[in-house]
NUTI-67745 format. One record per residue (C-alpha): residue number from 1; y negated, x negated, z; residue in one letter. Coordinates in nm, 2 decimals. Layout:
<rs>
i:NUM&Y:Y&X:X&Z:Z&aa:a .
...
</rs>
This chain:
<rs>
i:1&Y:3.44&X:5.79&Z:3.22&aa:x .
i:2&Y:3.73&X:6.03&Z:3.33&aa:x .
i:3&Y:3.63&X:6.27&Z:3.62&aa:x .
i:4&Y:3.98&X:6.11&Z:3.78&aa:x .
i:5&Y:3.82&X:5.77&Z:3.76&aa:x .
i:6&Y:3.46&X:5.88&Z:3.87&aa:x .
i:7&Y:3.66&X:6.03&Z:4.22&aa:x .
i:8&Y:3.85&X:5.68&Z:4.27&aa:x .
i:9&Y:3.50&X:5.51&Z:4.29&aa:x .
i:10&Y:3.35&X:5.76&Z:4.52&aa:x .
i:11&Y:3.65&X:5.70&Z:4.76&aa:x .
i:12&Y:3.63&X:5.29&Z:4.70&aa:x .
i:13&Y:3.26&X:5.30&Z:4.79&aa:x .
i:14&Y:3.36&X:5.52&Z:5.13&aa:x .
i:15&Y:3.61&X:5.25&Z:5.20&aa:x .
i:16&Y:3.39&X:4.98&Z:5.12&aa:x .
i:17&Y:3.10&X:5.07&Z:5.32&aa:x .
i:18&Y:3.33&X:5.24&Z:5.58&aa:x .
i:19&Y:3.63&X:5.02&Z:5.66&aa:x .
i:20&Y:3.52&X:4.69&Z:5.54&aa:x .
i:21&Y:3.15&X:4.71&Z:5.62&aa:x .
i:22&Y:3.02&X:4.60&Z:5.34&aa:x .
i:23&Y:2.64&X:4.58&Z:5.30&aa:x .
i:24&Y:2.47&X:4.90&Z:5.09&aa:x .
i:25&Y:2.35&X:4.64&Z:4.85&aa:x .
i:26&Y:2.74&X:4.50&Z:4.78&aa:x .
i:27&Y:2.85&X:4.82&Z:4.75&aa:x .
i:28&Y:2.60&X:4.95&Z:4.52&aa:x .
i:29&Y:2.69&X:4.59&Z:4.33&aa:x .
i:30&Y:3.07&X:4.61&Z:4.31&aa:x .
i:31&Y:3.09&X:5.02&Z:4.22&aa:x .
i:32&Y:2.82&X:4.90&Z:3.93&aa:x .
i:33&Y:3.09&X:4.65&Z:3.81&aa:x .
i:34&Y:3.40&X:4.85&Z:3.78&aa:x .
i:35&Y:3.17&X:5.14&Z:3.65&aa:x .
i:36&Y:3.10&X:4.91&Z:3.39&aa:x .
i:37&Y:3.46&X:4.83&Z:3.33&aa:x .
i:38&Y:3.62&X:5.11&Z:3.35&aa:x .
i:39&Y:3.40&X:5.27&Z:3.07&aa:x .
i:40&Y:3.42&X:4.92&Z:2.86&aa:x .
i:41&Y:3.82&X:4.93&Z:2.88&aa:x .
i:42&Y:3.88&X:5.32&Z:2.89&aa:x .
i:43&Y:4.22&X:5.27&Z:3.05&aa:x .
i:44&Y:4.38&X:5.51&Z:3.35&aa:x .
i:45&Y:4.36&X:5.28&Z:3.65&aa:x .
i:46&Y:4.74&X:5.26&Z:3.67&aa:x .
i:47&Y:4.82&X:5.10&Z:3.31&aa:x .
i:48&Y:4.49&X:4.85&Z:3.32&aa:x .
i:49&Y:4.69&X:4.50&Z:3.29&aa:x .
i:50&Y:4.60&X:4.14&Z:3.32&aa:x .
i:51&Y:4.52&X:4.08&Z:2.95&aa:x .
i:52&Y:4.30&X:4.38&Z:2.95&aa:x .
i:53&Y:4.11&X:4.20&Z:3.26&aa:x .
i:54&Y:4.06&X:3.93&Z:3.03&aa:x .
i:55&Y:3.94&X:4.06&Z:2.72&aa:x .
i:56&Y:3.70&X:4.23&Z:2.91&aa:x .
i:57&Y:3.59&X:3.87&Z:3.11&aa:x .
i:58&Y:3.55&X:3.70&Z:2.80&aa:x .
i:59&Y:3.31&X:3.91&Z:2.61&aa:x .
i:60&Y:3.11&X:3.97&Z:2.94&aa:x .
i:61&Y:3.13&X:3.57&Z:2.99&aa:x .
i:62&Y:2.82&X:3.51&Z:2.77&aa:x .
i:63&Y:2.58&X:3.70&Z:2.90&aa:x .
i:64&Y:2.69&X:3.59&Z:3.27&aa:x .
i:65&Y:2.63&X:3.33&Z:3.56&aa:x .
i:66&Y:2.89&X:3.15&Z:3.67&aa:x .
i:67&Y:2.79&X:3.32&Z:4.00&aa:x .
i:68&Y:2.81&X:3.66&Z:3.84&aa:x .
i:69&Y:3.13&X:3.61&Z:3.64&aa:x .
i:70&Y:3.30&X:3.52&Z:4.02&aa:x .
i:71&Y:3.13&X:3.84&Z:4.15&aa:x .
i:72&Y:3.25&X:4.07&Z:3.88&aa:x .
i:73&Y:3.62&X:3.94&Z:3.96&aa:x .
i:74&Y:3.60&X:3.96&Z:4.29&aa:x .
i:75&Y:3.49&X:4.37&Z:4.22&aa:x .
i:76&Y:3.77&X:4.40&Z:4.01&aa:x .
i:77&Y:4.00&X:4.19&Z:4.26&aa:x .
i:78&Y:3.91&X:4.45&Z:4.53&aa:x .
i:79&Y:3.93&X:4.76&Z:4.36&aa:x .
i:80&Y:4.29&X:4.74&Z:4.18&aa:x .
i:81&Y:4.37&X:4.56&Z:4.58&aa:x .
i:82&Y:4.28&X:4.91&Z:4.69&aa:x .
i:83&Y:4.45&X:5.13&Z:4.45&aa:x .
i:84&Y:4.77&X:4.94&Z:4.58&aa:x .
i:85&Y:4.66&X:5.07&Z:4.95&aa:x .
i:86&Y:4.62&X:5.43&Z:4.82&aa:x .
i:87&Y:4.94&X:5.42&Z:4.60&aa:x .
i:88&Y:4.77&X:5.40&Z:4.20&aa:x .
i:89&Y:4.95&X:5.09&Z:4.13&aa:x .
i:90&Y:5.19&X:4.87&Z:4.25&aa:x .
i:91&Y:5.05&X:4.54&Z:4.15&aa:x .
i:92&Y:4.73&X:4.37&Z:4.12&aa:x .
i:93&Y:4.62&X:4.25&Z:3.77&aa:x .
i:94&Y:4.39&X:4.05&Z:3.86&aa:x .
i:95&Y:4.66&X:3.77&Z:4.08&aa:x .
i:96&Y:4.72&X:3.63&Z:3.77&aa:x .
i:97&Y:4.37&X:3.59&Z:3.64&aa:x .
i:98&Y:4.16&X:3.22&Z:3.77&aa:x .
i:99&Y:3.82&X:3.17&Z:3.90&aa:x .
i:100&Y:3.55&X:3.06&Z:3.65&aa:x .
i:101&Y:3.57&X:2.70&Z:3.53&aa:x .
i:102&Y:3.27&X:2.60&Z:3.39&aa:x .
i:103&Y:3.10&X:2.97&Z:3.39&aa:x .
i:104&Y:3.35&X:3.12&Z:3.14&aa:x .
i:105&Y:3.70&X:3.27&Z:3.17&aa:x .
i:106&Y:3.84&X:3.20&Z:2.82&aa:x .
i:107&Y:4.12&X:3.04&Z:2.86&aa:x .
i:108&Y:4.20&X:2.68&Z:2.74&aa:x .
i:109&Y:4.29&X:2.67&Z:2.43&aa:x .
i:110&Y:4.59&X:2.47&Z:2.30&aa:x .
i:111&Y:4.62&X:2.21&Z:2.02&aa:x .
i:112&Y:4.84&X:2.23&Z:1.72&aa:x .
i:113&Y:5.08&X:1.93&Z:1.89&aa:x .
i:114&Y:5.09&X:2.15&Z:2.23&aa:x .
i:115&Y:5.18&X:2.50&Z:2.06&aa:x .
i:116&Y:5.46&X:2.26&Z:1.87&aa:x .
i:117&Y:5.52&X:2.09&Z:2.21&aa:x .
i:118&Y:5.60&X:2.45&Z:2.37&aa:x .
i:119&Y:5.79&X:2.56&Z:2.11&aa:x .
i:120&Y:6.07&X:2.30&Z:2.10&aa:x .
i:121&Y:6.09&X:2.31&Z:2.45&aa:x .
i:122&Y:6.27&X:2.64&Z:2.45&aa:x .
i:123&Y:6.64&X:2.60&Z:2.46&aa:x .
i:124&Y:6.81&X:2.70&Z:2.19&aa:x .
i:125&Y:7.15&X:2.68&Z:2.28&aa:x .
i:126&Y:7.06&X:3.00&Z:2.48&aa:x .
i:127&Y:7.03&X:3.34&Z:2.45&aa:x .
i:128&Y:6.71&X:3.35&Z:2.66&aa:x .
i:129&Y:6.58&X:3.06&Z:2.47&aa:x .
i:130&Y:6.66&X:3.19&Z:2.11&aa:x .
i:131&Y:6.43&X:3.48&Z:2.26&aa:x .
i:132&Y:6.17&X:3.29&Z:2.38&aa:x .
i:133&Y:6.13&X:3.08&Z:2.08&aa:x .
i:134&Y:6.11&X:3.44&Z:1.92&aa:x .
i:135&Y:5.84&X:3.58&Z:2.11&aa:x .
i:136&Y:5.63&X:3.19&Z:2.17&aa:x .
i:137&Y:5.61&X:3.24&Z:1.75&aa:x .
i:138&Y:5.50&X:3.63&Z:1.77&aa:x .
i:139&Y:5.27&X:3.54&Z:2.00&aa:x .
i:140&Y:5.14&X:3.26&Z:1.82&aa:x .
i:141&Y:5.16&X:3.33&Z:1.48&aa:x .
i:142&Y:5.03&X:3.68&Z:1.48&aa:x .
i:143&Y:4.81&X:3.69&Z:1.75&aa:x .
i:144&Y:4.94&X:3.95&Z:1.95&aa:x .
i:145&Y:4.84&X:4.00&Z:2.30&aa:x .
i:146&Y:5.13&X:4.02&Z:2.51&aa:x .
i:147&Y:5.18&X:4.40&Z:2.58&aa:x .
i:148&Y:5.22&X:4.42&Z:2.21&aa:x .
i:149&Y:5.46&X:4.16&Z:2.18&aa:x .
i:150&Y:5.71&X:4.36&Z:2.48&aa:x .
i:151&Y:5.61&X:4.67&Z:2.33&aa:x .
i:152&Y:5.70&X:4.57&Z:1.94&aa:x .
i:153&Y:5.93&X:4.81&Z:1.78&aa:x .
i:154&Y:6.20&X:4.71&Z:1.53&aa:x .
i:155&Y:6.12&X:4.98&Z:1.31&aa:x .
i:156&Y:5.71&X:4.82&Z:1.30&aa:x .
i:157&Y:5.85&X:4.53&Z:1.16&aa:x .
i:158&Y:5.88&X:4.48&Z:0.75&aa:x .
i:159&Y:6.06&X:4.18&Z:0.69&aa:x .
i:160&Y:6.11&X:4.18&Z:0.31&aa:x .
i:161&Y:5.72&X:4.26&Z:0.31&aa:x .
i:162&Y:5.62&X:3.98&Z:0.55&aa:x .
i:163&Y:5.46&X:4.24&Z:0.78&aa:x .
i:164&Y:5.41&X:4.38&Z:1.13&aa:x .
i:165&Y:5.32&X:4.70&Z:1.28&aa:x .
i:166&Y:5.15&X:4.60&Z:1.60&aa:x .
i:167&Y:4.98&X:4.90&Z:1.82&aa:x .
i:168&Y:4.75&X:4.77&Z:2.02&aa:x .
i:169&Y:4.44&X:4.88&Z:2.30&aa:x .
i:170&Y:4.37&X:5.27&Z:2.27&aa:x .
i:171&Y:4.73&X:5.32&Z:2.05&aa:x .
i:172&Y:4.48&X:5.15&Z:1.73&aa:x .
i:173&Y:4.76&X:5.04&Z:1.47&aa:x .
i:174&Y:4.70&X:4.75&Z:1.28&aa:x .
i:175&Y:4.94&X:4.55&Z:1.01&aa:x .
i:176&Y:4.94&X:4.17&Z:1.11&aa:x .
i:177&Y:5.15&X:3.92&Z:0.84&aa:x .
i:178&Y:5.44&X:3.79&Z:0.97&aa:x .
i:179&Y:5.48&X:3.40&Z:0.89&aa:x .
i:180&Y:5.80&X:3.23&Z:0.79&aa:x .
i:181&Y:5.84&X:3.08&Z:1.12&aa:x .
i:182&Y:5.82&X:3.38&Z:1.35&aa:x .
i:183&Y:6.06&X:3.56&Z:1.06&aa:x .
i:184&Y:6.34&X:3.27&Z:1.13&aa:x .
i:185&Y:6.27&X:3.30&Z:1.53&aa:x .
i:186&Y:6.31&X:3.66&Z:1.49&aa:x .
i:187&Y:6.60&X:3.64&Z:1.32&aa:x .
i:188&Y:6.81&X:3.40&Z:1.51&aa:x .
i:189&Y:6.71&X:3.60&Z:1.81&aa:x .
i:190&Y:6.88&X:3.91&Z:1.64&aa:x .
i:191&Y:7.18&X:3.76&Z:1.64&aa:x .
i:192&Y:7.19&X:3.72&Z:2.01&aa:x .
i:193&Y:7.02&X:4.02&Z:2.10&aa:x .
i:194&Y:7.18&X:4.18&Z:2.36&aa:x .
i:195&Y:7.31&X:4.55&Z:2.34&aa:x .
i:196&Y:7.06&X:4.78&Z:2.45&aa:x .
i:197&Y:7.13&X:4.94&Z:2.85&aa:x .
i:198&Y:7.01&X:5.32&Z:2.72&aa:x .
i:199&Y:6.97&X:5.43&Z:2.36&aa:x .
i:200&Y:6.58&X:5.47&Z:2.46&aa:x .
i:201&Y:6.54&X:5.09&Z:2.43&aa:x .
i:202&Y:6.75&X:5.04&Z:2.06&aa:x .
i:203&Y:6.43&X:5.00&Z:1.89&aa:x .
i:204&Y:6.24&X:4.71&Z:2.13&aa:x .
i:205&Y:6.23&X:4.40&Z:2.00&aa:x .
i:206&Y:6.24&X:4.18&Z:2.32&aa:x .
i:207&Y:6.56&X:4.26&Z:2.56&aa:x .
i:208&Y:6.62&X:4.11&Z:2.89&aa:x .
i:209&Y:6.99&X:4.02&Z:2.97&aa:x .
i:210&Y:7.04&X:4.32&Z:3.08&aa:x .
i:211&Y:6.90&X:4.52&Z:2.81&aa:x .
i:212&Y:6.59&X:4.66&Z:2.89&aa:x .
i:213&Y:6.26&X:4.58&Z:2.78&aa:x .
i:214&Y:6.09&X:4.27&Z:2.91&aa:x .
i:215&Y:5.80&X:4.32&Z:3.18&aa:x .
i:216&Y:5.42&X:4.14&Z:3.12&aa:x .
i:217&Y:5.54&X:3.91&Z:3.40&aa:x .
i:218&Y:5.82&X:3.78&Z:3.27&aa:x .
i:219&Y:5.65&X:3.66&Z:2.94&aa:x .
i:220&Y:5.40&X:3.55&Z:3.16&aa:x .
i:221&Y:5.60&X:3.34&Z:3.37&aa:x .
i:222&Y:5.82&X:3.19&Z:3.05&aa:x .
i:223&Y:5.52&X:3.09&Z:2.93&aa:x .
i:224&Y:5.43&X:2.89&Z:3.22&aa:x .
i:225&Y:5.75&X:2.74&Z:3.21&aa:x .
i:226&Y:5.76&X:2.63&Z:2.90&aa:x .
i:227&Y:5.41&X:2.48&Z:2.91&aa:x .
i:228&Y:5.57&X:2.28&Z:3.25&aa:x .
i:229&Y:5.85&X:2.16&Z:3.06&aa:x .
i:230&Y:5.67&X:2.09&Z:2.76&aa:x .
i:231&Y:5.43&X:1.83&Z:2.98&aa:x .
i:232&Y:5.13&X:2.05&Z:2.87&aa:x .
i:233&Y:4.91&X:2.04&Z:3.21&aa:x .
i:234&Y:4.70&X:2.35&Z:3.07&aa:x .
i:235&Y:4.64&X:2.69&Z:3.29&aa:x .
i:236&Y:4.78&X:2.89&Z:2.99&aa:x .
i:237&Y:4.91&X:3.24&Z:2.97&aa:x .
i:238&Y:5.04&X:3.46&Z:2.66&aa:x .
i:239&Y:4.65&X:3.52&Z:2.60&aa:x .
i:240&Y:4.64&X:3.11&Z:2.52&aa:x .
i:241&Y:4.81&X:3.15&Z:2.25&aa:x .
i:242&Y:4.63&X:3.41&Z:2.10&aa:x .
i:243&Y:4.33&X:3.26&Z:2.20&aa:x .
i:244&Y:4.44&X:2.94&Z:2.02&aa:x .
i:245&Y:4.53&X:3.14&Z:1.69&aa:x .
i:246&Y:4.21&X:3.26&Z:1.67&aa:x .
i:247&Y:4.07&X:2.97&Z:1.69&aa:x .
i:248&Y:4.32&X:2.73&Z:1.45&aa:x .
i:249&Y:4.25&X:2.99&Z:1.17&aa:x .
i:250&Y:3.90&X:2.95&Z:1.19&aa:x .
i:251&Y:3.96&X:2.59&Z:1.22&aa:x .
i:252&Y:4.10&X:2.60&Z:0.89&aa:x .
i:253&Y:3.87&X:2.80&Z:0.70&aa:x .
i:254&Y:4.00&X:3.16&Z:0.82&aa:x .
i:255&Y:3.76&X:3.43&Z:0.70&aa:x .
i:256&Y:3.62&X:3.58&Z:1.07&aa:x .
i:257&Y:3.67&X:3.92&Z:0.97&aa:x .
i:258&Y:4.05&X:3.86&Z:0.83&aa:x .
i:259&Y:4.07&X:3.73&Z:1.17&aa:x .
i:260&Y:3.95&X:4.03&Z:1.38&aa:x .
i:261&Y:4.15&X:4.26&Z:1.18&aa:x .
i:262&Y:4.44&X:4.02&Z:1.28&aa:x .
i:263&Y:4.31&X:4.04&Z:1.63&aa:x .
i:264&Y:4.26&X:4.41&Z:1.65&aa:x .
i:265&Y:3.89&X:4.35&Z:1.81&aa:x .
i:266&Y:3.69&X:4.66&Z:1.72&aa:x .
i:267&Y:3.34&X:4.45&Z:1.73&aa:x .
i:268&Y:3.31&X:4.09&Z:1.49&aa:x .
i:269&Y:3.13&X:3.99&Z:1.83&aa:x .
i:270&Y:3.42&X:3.99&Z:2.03&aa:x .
i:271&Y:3.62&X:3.78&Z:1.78&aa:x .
i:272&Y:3.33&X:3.57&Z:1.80&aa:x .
i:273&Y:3.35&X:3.48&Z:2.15&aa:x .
i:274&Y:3.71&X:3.43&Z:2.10&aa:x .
i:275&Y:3.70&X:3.16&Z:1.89&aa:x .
i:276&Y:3.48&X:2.87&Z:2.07&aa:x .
i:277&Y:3.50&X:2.59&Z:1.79&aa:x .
i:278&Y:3.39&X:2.26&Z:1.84&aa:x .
i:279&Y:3.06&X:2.25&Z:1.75&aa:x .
i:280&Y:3.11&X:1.91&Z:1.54&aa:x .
i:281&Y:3.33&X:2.19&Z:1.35&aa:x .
i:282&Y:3.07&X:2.43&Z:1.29&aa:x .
i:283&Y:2.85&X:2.19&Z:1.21&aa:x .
i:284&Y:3.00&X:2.03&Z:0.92&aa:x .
i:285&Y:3.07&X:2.36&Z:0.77&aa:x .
i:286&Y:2.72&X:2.44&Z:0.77&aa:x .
i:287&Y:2.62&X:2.08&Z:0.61&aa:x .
i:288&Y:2.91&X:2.12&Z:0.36&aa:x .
i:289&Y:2.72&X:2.47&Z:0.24&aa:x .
i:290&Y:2.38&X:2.42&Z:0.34&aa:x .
i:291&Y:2.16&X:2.49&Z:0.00&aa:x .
i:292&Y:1.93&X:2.20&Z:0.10&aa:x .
i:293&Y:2.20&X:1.92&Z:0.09&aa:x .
</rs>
């Protein structure tokens, strides 16, 4: 872990045993968590975002408690509350994260009918809707996790060759295909794209109305939107939908490892744990192909 980080937990710990009183025990508890963390996600403090939060929730969801998993966020809760206190960020990216439901933190995950449900609901007839519908089908259809979506670059993307560019955790590049639907979204959305505010922002994808690139919390709160208007009574996010991606492909016969390198996950396990299939599912594959049927 970065010497910078290694300081910031020496000065939580002081302000957790100090100024909040904390028990040695707690401390020693919470500083082992975001030790943990902070190693797993690799990250500066200031640019760790909510999806990031996630990702590291669900693979850790397996091994833990329902008990534990409510501990570990309430560590992570804590420290990013007191890096807004000493000035390290300016936001919490935790707020937008929920409490275990069940002992896990993967999100629901949508069915075929709900993704379609969201989709139609954006409005077409305007600009910000001909955008939304754009990134709903990125989001969707490649899998991308929703800094890569407001960070896409028209240059990444190969539309004669059906293909993305995505960069993703760590700057990893992978090449993700691009499906005829999210190639028609994208390209009605072109039409109405607005004119870029500074000549730094001519080669984002995704514009606000005033031309400049869209924030994590603004997808985040069109997607919440949408789901509302779409009657979908789901706690979804921009990580639902890759979530439920993941787990359509598998679904219908996906190879797992075509759908990690879709995924970017650097471990088989994590794509694992992102694709929770029925087990009815997995278990008529495994009859289908069992060599004693």
């Amino acid at each position: 872990m970065a010497d910078s980080n290694g300081h910031k937990l020496e000065d939580f710990s002081y302000y957790l045993s100090i100024e909040r009183r904390m028990s040695p025990n707690t401390v020693a508890s919470y500083v082992s968590d975001l030790t943990r963390f902070l190693e797993s996600c690799r990250t500066p403090v200031g640019q760790i975002s909510t999806e990031d939060i996630l990702d590291y929730l669900a693979e850790r969801s397996p091994e833990l408690s329902k008990r534990s998993q409510a501990r570990l966020l309430s560590s992570l809760r804590s420290f990013f509350d007191w890096c807004i206190l000493e000035g390290y960020r300016k936001e919490n990216p935790c707020d937008m994260v929920d409490a275990p439901k069940m002992g896990r933190y993967l999100p629901d995950v949508l069915s075929v009918e709900e993704v379609e449900a969201i989709l139609e609901s954006t409005d077409l007839s305007t600009p910000s809707g001909v955008r939304d519908r754009a990134i709903l089908e990125f989001l969707y259809g490649c899998g991308l996790r929703v800094s890569e979506a407001c960070g896409l670059k028209l240059s990444h993307i190969y539309a004669e060759d059906g293909i993305v560019r995505v960069i993703g955790k760590g700057d990893k590049e992978r090449l993700v295909p691009l499906g005829e639907a999210a190639l028609r979204a994208l390209g009605a959305y072109m039409e109405v794209r607005p004119d870029p505010a500074e000549p730094a922002f001519d080669d984002v994808v995704f514009l606000n109305r005033y031309g400049r690139p869209l924030s994590r919390v603004s997808v985040f709160n069109m997607v919440k939107k949408q789901a509302i208007l779409a009657g979908v009574n789901k706690e979804i996010s921009p990580h639902t939908f890759r979530h439920s991606f993941a787990t359509h492909m598998i679904e219908n016969g996906a190879d797992l490892r075509a759908v990690q390198e879709m995924l970017g996950h650097e471990s088989i396990l994590t794509t694992e744990i992102y694709t929770h299939i029925d087990t009815r599912t997995w278990q008529a594959a495994v009859l289908n192909h069992h060599p004693r049927k």
